[in-house]
Structures are given as structure tokens and as C-alpha cells.
N, C-alpha and C positions, 0 to 999 in steps of 0.2 A: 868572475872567472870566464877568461875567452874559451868561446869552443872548441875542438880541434879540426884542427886544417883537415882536410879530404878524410869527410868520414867515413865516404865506401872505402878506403881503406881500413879503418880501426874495423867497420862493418865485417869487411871480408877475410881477414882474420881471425874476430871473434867466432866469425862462422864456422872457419878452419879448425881451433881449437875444441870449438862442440862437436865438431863431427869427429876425431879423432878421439874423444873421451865416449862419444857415445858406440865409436864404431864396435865393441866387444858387446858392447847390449843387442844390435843388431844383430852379430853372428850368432848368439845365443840364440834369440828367436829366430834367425834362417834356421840353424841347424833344427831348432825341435820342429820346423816343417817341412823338413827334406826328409825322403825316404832314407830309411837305413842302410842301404844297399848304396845311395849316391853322397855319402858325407864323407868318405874318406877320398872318393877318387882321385885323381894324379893333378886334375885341371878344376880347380876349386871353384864352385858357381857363386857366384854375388847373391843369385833370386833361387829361391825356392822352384823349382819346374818338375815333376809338378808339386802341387801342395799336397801335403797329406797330413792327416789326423793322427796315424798309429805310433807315433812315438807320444805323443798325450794321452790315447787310451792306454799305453804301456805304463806311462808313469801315473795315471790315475786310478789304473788296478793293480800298484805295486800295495805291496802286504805289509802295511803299517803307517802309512801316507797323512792317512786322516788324524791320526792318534800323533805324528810328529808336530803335523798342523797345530796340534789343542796343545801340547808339550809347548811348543814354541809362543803360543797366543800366552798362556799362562803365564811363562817364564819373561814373556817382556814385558807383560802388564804388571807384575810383581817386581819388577828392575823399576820402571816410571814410580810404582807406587812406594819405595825402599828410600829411592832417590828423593824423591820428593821429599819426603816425610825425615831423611837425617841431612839434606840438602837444604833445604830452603830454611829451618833455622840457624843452623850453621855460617849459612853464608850473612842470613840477616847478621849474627853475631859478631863477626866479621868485618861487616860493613858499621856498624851501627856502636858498639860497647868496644870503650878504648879500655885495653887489657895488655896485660903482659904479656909479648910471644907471640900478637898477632899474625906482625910481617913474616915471621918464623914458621907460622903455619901454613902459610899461603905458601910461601916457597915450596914447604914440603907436602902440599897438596901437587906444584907444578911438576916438583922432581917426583911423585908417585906415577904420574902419568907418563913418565921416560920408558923403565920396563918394559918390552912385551909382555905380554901374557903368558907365555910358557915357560917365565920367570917367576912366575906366581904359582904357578898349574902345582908344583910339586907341593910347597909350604901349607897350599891349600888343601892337598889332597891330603895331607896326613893331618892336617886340623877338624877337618871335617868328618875325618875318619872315625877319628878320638870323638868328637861331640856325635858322630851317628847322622849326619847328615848327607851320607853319602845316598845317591839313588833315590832325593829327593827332590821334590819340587825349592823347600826352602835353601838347600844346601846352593842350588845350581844358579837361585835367585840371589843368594847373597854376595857367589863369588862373579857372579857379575858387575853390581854393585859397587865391586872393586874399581870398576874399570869406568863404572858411571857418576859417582859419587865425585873425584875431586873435578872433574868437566864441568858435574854441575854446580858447585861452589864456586869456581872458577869465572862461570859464567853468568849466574848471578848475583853476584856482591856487587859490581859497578851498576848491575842494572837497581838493588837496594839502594845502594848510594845515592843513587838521581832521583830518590822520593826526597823531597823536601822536607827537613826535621821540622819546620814549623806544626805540620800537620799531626804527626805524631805528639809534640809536645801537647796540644790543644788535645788533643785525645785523651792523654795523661792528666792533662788537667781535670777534665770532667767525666774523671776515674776509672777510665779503662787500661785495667794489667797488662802488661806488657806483652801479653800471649795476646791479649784482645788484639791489640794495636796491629800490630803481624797480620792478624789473621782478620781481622772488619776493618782496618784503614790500610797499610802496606799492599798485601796482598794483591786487592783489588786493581790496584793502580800499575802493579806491575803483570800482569795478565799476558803479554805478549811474551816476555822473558821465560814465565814458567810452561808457558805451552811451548815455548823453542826450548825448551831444555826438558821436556816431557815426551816430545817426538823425537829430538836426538837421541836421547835415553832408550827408548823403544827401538832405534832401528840398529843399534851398538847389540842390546839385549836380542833381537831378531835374527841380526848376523853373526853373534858369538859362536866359535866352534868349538874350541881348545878345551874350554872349561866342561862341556857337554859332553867331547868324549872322556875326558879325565875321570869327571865326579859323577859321571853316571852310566852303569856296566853296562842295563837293561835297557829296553827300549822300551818300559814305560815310560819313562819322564825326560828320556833322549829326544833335543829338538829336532825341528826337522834339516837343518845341517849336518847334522851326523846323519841323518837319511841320505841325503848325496852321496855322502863318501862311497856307499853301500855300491854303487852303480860301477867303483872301479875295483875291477876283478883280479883274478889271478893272471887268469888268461886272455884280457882286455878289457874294455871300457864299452859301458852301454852309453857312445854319444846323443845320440838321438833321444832316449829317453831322458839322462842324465839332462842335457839343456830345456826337454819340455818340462823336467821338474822343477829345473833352475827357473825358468820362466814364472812358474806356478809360483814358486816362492817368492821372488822379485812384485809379484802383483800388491799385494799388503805396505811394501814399500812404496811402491810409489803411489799408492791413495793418500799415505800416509803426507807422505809432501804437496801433493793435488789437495790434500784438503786446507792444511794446517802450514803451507806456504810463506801467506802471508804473515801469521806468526812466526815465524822461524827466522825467515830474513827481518823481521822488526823485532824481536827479541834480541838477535843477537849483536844488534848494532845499538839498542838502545842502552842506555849509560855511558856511550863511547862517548858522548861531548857533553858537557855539563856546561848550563848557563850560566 
């Protein structure tokens, strides 16, 4: 494949489009270091002048902060762990045991994913209602799960498919049950796939709002997304705090792709070519 012609051009483009995708991450973080008194004026500043702290000490002694935080950490650690655990056989299943209704269920895995969410919000809230799950941790994990489950079938069956049946076969040969095989020879070998579809999972589960205000009244087990909303008033909007909190929440997310990166973009590209 030939290169392309004048790559400070494709360069300065790509440039253009990151800056324009990132430029609302920017303002967010101007605004939570602009005094509160200079965020709304007429002639809107680029830089922070001066800098100040008090919209982060405002939203770090806001009254419930910490307890959204553990609500949230909980709620998407129990979406990854949900996902995982009815995903990854699934999708082996899938990929792997020719059945009736396969193709059929794939499709209706693809069209599950069309819906928004506040297409589901009602059906779930009267289900959840009826089983007592409402104002729980499991309730608010499960109806997440909705929304994480057919992604990650989706997205790992081709990465299943690209293990080679030989290896499995020889497994079976010298007697390992088909759970073993999954779980001491498949598994292993697709390690990138499930940490990209265990971090997507988590930042879906992190950023969910709809369902958290629906299925849960109290602010016990309300993530901390429904703690933003709290910032806009009757009688206006707390900017300054409101972005230092959005800041604070955004931090967990991007560790999350800093760390697990490299999985993410090699999980979800691998199984796209098969040799």
C-alpha cells in the first residue's frame, strides 16, 4: 500500500478534528477554574485568569459526593462483572456450537442495541418494581446490563471465532469439558478482547443516567450522575461547581483508557481479519 501524498496535510486535519472533539473537555475544565462571578460574562475568556480553586472546594463539600462516587464505582463494577459472566458464554456459544436461530439471535442482539434507553426506562421500572429491586444496587446493575450485554456479544464472537478449533479440539481430546476449554484454553488467548469489552462496559455503566434516576428514588444507591443533575436549580445553574464536579467524574474515565488502552484498540479490532 502506497503512502499518502502530503501527509502534513492528512496530519493537519486529524489535528483539526481532535481539537474540535476535545474542545467541550477543555471548557469544562476552564470553566471549573474560573471564578464564579467570571463564567457567565458577555466576552467569554479562552484561559482561566485568574485561577481559582472554589468551585472544587464547592463541589468536594457538596453533601453526598463521596457516597455517589462508591454508588457509581459499585454500579459499574457489577455491569463488567454481569457482562462478563452472561457475555462471554453467550457469545462463545455463538461463535463456536452450530444451532438453530443463531443468525437470528445476533440480529436481535444488533436490533436491541437501536432503542434508547428511556425506551426501556418504563418496562424496567415496573419489572423491577414487581420483583423489589427497585433502590438497589442489583436492580440499577442489572438494568444496565441491558444496555452492555448485546455490545459485548457483539464484540466478542469474531474475537471467539479467530481461536483456532484445533486447539480446542486437542483439549477435548485429553478430556477437558467444554467449561474447561472456555475457561484454561479460549480464554486466555483472547485477553485483549475481554479487557476491551470490560472497560467499555465500565465507562457505559459510569456514564448511565436514565436508569439511576428512574430505578432509584434515594440517594443511597444513586450514581454520581444523578448528583450533577442536582447542580441545576430552579432558579439557575451552579456552573462553576457543576464542571469542577464533571471534571472529578471524568478523572476515573480516563485512567481508565490511560491504562487499558492498549487493550481496547487490540481487542476490538482483533477477529476482524482471519487467516
Amino acid at each position: 500500500m502506497r503512502p499518502p501524498r502530503r501527509p502534513w496535510l492528512w496530519t493537519a486535519l486529524a489535528t483539526l478534528i481532535t481539537a474540535a472533539f476535545l474542545l467541550p473537555v477543555y471548557w469544562m475544565v476552564k470553566t471549573g477554574l474560573t471564578r464564579p462571578d467570571r463564567i457567565q460574562t458577555p466576552d467569554p475568556q479562552w484561559a482561566p485568569t485568574p485561577l481559582t480553586g472554589e468551585n472544587y472546594s464547592t463541589a468536594l463539600g457538596y453533601e453526598g459526593l463521596t457516597r455517589a462516587l462508591f454508588n457509581s464505582l459499585v454500579i459499574s463494577c457489577g455491569v463488567v462483572a454481569l457482562t462478563l459472566l452472561l457475555g462471554v458464554p453467550l457469545a462463545y456459544a455463538l461463535a463456536r456450537i452450530r444451532m438453530r436461530g443463531s443468525g437470528t439471535m445476533v440480529l436481535a442482539l444488533l436490533v436491541a442495541q437501536l432503542p434508547p434507553a428511556i425506551v426501556l426506562a418504563a418496562p424496567l421500572f415496573i419489572l423491577e418494581r414487581r420483583a423489589g429491586l427497585t433502590d438497589t444496587y442489583l436492580g440499577l446493575i442489572a438494568a444496565d446490563t441491558t444496555l452492555t450485554l448485546p455490545f459485548a456479544v457483539i464484540v466478542l464472537r469474531p474475537v471467539l471465532r479467530g481461536v483456532a478449533p484445533e486447539l480446542e479440539e486437542a483439549a477435548l481430546v485429553d478430556g477437558c469439558g467444554l467449561p474447561g476449554v472456555l475457561l484454561r484454553v479460549v480464554l486466555p488467548l483472547v485477553v485483549p478482547g475481554v479487557v476491551a469489552t470490560a472497560g467499555l462496559s465500565f465507562l457505559i455503566g459510569w456514564g448511565e443516567f436514565l436508569f439511576g434516576l428512574t430505578l432509584a428514588e434515594g440517594p443511597e444507591v444513586q450514581p454520581v450522575t444523578v448528583l450533577l443533575n442536582s447542580f441545576v436549580g430552579q432558579h439557575g445553574t451552579s456552573w462553576g461547581a457543576l464542571m469542577a464536579t464533571a471534571t472529578l467524574v471524568s478523572i476515573p474515565v480516563v485512567c481508565v483508557f490511560a491504562v487499558f488502552q492498549r487493550f481496547i484498540v487490540g481487542g476490538l479490532t482483533a477477529g476482524s481479519v482471519r487467516g
